[in-house]
C-alpha positions, 0 to 999 in steps of 0.5 A: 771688331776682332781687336776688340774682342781679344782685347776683352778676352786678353784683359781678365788675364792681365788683371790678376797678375797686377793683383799677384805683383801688388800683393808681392810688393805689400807681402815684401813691406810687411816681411821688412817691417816685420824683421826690423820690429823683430831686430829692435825687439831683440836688441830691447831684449838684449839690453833688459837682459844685460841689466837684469843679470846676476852680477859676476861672482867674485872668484876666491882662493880660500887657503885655510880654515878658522879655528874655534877660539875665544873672541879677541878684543877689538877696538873703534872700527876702521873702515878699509881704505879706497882706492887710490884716486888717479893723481891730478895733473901739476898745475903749471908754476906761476911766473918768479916774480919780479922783486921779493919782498923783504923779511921785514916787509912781510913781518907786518902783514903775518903779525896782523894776522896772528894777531887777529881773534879766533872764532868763537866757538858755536854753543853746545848745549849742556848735558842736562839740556840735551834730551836722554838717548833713552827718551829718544828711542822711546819717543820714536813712533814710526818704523823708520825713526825706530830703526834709526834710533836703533842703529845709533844706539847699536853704532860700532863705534865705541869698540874697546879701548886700547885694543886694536881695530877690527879688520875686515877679512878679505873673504870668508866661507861658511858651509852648510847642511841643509834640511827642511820641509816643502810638502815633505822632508827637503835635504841640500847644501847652502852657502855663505860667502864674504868678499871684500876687495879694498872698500868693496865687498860681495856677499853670496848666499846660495841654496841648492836642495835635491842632489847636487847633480840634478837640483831641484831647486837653486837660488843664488842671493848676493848683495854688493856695495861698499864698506863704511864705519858703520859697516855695509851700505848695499848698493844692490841685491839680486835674487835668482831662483830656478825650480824644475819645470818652472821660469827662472824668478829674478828679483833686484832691489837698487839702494840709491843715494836717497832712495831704496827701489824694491822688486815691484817698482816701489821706492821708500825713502832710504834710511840710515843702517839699511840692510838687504835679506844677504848683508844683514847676516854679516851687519850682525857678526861685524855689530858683535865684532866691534860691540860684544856687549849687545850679544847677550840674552835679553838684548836685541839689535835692530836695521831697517831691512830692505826685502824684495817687496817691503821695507820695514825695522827688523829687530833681533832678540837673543833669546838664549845660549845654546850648545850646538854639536858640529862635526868639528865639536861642541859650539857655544852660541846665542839663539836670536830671533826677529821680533814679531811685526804686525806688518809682516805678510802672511808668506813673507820669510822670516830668520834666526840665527845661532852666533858663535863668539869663538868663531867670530861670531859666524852665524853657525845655524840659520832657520829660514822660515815661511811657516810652521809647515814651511822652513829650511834648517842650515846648519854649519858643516865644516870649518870657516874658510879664509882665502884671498879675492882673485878679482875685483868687485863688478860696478853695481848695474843699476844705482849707486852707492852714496 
């Protein structure tokens, strides 16, 4: 009987530490499942983070500066040449035969065949068949055919005759200063750079206002891709803001073969001539380079142009010709100005340009403008710089190039 009850007594006390014990063991699974959840999110963090990163800047040497002068000639582009591909592996030498045939056994089989009838060559249409180039861009009735035909009427290619070809440069530096208005006077600095590494380039467009030791606000814009006859062909465009007391905003759109993906996700079919908010500034010197005839008042050059969240024809009108006072003297340029679009988003940012023939046809002054009330104004500070790459261009993180 006494047994019993002290078995009674002894049993509440052994019920609870069953229940501290199991309640260890569900405690210990959780922390485990919890460290492994928090290591794989980590690690998918990592890896998203690796992706969206602004590609490496390519480090320039710039050694000297453009002097203002008249615009030489130049001829039919040439695009640079690329790498040279490794060499293949000798194939082995087939075993000497045998017997070699004699001259006389081997005339006949020549004979044969110099003697058999060329191909005839495929139809052409005569010229009065084929339908004017004018007809062609006025028939366009889409955005995207608009643009094609634009960019087929706008190609390079014809150059002058006799003159030599253009080159691209190796880099190129354009320095700015940079006013405005955000809810009030703004003041900076602003920057464009050109690099070109073989048939690689990189374009840089950065913006810092505020002082340069505490910025306000930055953002860096940088296109990659590679070089063609017809000028660039963006691979990618990033897009990385930081303003005081906010996130970081990063932006990509990814041009592949046949396709252009967007900041949001969307893909639109991928048109020939595309450019991207950055490339576009050196498409339209490399375009007056190799075309000066279309900088004139009255003429326009249009692309399809890729933006973070649309896609669209943009169309550039040369309004009229405007001295510019720069600190290193009077600049002669053309002003032109995008064609106003009825698909346009209500803050979606549009720009001009001021081109100077003698500086190579260098945007001097660029005006990015949101609205009336919302703009930056950049104009040139200094001479041109030309340097030399000291490193190679990084291999687009996402797509690729066609």
């Amino acid at each position: 009987m006494d047994r019993q009850l002290n078995a009674g007594a002894d049993a509440p006390h052994r019920h609870p530490i069953r229940r501290r014990v199991a309640w260890t063991g569900v405690l210990v699974v959780v922390v485990v499942a919890h460290l492994l959840a928090t290591r794989e999110l980590a690690e998918s963090m990592s890896e998203f983070n690796a992706a969206q990163a602004m590609p490496k800047r390519i480090e320039v040497a710039y050694v000297r500066t453009i002097e203002p002068e008249a615009p030489a000639a130049v001829g039919a582009p040439v695009a640079p040449p690329p790498k040279p591909a490794p060499r293949a592996p000798r194939a082995p030498r087939p075993p000497r035969p045998a017997a070699v045939a004699s001259a006389a056994e081997a005339a006949p089989a020549v004979v044969a065949e110099a003697s058999a009838p060329a191909p005839a060559p495929a139809p052409v249409a005569a010229a009065s068949e084929a339908e004017p180039a004018s007809t062609a861009v006025a028939s366009a009735s889409s955005p995207a055919s608009e643009a094609t035909a634009a960019v087929a009427a706008a190609s390079p290619a014809s150059g002058v005759a006799g003159a030599p070809p253009f080159e691209w440069p190796a880099s190129t530096r354009l320095s700015y200063v940079l006013t405005g208005n955000y809810r009030g006077d703004v003041n900076g600095t602003a920057q464009v750079e050109w690099i070109r590494v073989d048939d690689r380039y990189q374009v840089n467009l950065d913006l810092l206002i505020g002082p340069d030791f505490a910025p306000l606000i930055t953002r860096r814009m940088t296109s990659e891709g590679r070089i063609a006859a017809s000028g660039l062909v963006p691979a990618r465009y990033d897009e990385d803001t930081h303003v005081v007391m906010r996130d970081r905003r990063r932006v990509t759109v990814v041009f592949e073969a046949d396709a252009v993906v967007l900041a949001n996700g969307q893909r639109r079919e991928r048109i020939d001539g595309v450019q991207d908010t950055a490339s576009q500034f050196i498409q339209l010197t490399y375009l007056f380079s190799t075309r000066p005839d279309l900088l004139r008042v009255g003429a326009s050059v249009a692309f399809p142009l890729a933006l973070p969240r649309a896609m669209d024809a943009y169309a550039y009108e040369v309004v009229e010709t405007q001295t510019l006072q720069s600190p290193f003297g009077p600049l002669a340029s053309y002003h032109l100005k995008p064609r106003p679009r009825p698909t346009r988003k209500a803050n979606e940012l549009t720009a001009e340009l001021w081109i100077a023939p003698e500086l190579r046809y260098l945007p001097v002054r660029i005006r990015i403008e949101q609205d009336a009330a919302t703009f930056i104004d950049l104009m040139i500070s200094g001479k041109p710089e030309i340097g030399e790459a000291a490193a190679a261009v990084s291999s687009p993180a996402k797509g690729k190039t066609p």
